[in-house]
C-alpha positions in Angstrom: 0.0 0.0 0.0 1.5 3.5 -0.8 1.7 5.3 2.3 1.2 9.1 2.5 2.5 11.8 0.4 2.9 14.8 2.4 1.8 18.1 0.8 2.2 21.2 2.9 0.7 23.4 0.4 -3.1 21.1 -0.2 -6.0 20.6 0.6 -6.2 20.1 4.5 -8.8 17.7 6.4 -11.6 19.4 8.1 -11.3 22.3 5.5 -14.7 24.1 5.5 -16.5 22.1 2.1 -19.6 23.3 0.6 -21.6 21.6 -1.7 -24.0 22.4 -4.2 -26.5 20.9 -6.7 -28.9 22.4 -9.1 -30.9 23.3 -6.3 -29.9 22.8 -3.4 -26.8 24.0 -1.4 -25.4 22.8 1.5 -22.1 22.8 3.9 -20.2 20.6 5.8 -16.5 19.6 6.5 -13.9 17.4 4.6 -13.1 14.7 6.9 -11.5 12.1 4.8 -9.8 11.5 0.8 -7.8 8.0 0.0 -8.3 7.4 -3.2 -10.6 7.6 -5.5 -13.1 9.1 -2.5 -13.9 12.2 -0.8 -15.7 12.3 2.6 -18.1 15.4 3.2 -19.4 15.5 6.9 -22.6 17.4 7.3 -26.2 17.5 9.0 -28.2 18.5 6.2 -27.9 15.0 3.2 -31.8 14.4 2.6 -31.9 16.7 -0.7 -28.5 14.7 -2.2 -29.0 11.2 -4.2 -26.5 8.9 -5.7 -25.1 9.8 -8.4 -26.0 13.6 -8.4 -23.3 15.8 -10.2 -22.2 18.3 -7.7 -19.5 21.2 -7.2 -17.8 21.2 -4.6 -16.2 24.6 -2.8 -13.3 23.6 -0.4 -11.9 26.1 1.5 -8.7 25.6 3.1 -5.5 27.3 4.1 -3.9 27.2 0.7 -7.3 28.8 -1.3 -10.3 28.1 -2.4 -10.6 25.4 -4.6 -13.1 24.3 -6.7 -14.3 21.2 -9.0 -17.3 19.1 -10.5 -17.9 15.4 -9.3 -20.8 13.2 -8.1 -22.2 11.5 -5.3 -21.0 8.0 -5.0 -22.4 7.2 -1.3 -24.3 8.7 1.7 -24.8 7.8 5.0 -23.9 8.0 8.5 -23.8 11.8 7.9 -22.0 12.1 5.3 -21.2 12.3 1.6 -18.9 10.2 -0.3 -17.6 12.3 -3.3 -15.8 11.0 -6.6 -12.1 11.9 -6.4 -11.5 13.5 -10.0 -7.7 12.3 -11.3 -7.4 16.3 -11.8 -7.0 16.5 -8.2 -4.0 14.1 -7.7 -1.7 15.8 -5.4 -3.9 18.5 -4.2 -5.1 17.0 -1.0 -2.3 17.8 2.2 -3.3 14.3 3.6 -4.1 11.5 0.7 -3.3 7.5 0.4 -3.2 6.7 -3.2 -4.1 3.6 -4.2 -6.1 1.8 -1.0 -5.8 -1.7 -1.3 -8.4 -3.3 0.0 -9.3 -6.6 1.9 -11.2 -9.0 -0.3 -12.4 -12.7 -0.8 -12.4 -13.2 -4.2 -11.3 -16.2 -6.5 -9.2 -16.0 -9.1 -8.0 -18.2 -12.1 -4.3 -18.5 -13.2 -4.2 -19.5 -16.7 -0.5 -18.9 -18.5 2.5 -17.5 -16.9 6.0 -16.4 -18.6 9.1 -17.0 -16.3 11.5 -14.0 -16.1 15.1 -15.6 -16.7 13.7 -17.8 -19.6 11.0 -15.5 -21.0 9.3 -18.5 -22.1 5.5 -18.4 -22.1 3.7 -21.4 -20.9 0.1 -22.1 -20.4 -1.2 -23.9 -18.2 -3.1 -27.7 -19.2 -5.8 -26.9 -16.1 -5.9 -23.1 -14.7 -4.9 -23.3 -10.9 -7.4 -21.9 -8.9 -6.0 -18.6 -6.3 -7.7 -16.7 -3.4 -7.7 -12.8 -3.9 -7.1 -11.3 -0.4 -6.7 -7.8 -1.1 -7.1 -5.6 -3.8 -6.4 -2.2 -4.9 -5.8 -0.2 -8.8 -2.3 -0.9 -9.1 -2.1 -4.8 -8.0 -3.1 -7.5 -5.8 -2.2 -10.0 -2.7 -3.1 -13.2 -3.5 -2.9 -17.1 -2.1 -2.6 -20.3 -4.3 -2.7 -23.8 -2.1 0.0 -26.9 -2.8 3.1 -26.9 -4.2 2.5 -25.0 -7.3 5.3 -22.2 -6.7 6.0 -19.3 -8.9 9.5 -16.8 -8.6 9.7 -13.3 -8.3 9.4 -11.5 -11.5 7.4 -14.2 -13.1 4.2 -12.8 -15.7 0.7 -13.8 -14.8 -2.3 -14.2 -17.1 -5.3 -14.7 -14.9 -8.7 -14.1 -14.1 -10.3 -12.0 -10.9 -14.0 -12.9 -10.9 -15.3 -9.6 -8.9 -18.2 -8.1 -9.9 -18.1 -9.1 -13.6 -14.8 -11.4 -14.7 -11.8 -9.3 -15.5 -9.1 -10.9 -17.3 -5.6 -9.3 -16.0 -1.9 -9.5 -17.0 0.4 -9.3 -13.4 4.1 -9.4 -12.3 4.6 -10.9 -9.4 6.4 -8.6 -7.0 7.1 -10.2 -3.7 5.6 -14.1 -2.3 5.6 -15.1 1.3 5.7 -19.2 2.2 2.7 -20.1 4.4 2.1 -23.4 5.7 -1.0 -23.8 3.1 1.3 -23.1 -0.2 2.2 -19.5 -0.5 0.8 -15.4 -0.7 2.3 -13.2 -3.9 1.7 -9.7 -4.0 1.7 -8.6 -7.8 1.7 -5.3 -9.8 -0.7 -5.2 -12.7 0.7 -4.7 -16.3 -0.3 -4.0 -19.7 -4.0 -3.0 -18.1 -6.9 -1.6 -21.3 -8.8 1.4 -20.9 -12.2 -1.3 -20.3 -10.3 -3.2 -17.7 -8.8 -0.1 -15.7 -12.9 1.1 -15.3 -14.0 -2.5 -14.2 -11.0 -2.6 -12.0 -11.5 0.8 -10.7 -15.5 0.4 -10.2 -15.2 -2.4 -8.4 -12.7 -1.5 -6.1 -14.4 2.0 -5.5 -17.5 0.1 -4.4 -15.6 -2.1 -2.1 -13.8 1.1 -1.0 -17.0 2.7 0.2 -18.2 0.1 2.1 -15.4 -0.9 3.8 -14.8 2.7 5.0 -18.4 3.4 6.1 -17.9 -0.3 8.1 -15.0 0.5 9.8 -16.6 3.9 10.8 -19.2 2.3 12.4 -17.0 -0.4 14.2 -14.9 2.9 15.5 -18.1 4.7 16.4 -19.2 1.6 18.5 -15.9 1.1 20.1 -15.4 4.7 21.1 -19.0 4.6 22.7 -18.2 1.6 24.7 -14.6 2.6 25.7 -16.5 6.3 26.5 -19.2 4.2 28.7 -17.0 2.2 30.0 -14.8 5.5 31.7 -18.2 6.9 32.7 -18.9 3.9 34.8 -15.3 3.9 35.9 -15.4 7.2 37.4 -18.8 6.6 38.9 -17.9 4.0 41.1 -14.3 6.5 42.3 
């Protein structure tokens, strides 16, 4: 996962953020960007619907800065706003490419070794286990003995939403005691695979933002409850 890329001169979190539709207006507070997503805090979300084009007013330390996008997500009180690429860089605190936990299957079907360059495919595709997921590559698992070297080119399969055929470099493998976990770069990727890829790992994005929110909300509520009780019996 790429970690943060500092940016003293962006877009800060908890900027004052307005947004605004045709009509309807409405302000709130950026609270968090990874991604391809934008998190808009606010009170007021009954007049927004998926997939609403919006502009969006931030205004932060560094200026006012302004942009078109839509409404990807709401709940919880808050907006989740498309990240345009335009904006790459402009946010003070932004993870690029999340990768995100996933159980999905995958198919490897041919694979060309690094020192030979020979490309073989394979009699009967081995079966893998995607484990996490994000725009530029993926963490996988394959069972047994079938082994495969650093550097080595993957044609596969990730069934997700829809089946996406991928071409991969393996990057890094780990042994585990049911076979071995590869983490691999994507290669080569088409215009029509890039959007599959990127709307599928968007949607799994969302959700598994808005979960964790909601696990942290319920844990700080108990931990809070827990030191009320604490300092009622002192």
């Amino acid at each position: 996962m790429s970690g943060n890329k500092p940016n003293p001169f962006g877009i800060k979190l908890n900027s004052n953020t307005v947004v605004m539709k045709k009509d309807y207006v409405s302000t709130g507070q950026l609270t968090y960007v990874e991604g391809d997503i934008i998190e808009v805090e606010m009170s007021d979300l009954k007049s927004f619907n998926l997939g609403d084009k919006v502009k969006i007013t931030i205004y932060s330390t560094g200026g006012i800065h302004v942009f078109e996008s839509h409404v990807v997500a709401k709940a919880n009180g808050s907006l989740i706003i498309l990240n345009p690429p335009e904006n790459n860089n402009k946010f003070a605190e932004r993870r690029e490419h999340p990768r995100i936990e996933v159980a999905e299957e995958g198919l490897l079907q041919a694979i060309t070794e690094a020192k030979s360059q020979e490309r073989r495919e394979l009699e009967e595709p081995v079966n893998l286990t995607i484990n996490n997921i994000s725009i530029s590559g993926i963490g996988f698992s394959m069972f047994g003995h079938f082994e495969l070297a650093n550097a080595t080119q993957l044609e596969m399969e990730m069934k997700l939403s829809s089946t996406v055929p991928i071409q991969a470099e393996i990057v890094r493998r780990e042994k585990k005691e049911y076979g071995y976990y590869y983490g691999a770069q994507f290669t080569n990727m088409s215009a029509d695979q890039m959007n599959s890829l990127r709307a599928y790992v968007l949607k799994q994005q969302v959700e598994t933002y808005y979960r964790t929110k909601e696990e942290n909300k319920k844990r700080e509520a108990l931990n809070q409850a827990k030191a009320q009780a604490k300092a009622a019996r002192a």
